[in-house]
C-alpha positions in Angstrom: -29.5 -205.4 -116.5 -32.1 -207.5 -114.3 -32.3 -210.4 -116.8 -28.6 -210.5 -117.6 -27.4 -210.9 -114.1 -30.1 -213.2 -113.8 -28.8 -215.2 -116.8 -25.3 -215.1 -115.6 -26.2 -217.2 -112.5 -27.8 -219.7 -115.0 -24.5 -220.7 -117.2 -23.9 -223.9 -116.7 -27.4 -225.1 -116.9 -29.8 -226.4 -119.5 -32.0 -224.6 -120.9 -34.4 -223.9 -123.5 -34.5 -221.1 -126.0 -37.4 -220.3 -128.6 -36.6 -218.5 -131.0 -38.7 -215.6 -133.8 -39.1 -218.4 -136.3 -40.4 -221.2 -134.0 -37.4 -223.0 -133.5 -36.4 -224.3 -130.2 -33.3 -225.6 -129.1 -32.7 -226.6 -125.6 -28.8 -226.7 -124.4 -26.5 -225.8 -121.7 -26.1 -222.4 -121.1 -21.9 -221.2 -121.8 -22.4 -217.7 -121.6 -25.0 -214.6 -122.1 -24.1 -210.3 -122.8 -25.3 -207.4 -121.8 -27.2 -207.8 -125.5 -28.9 -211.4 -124.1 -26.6 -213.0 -127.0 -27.0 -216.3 -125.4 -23.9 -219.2 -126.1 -25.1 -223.3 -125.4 -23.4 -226.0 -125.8 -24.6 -229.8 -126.0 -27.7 -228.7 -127.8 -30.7 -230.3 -129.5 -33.6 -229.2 -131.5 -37.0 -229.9 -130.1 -38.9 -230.8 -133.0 -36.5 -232.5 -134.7 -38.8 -234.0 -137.4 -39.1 -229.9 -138.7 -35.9 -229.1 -138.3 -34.0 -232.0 -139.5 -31.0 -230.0 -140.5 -30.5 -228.6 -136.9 -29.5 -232.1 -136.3 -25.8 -232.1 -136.7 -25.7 -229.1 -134.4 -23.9 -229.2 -131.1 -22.9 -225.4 -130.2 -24.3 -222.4 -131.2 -24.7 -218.9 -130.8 -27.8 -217.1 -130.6 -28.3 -212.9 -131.3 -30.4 -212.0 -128.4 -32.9 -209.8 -131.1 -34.3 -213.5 -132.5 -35.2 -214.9 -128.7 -38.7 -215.1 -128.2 -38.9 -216.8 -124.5 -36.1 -219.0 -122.4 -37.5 -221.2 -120.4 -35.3 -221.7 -117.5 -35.0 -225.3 -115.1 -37.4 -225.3 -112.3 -35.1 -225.5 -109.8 -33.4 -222.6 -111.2 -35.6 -219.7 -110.4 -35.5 -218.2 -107.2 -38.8 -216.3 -107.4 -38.0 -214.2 -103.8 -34.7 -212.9 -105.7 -36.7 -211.6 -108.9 -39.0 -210.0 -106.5 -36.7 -207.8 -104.8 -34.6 -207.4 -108.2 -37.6 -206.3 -109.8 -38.8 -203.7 -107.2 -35.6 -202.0 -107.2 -35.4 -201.5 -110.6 -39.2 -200.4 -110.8 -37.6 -197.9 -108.2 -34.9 -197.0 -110.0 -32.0 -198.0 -107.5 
């Protein structure tokens, strides 16, 4: 539940999302579940050269089993917050 809290502060920002198959496709964030299904909107493929049929695409929805990484904005990570989040849950509480 860590990352999808953490993800729900993010909606609303860009980000970028890798995916099993080397795609990447970087878009604002509309929504994420408990599953990491991740929503953007606005989005565009990063190599578009590769993926030249990716092109037309403006919105889509991503199964959270096919995510390799998200890279989140810079400004967007509050490292103290992760911290404490992640000690709690190492915890258990």
């Amino acid at each position: 539940m860590l990352f999808f809290s953490y993800f729900k502060d993010l909606v609303g920002r860009e980000v970028t999302v890798e995916l099993k198959n080397d795609l990447a496709i970087r878009g604002t964030l509309h929504s994420v579940d408990q599953y990491l299904n991740i929503k953007l909107e606005n989005t565009r493929v990063i190599d578009q050269e590769k993926y030249p049929h990716m092109l037309s695409v403006r919105n889509c929805f991503i199964r959270g089993s096919v995510v390799r990484y998200v890279q989140l904005p810079p400004d967007g990570v509050d490292v103290e917050l992760l911290h404490d989040a992640t000690r709690r849950e190492a915890r258990g509480g």
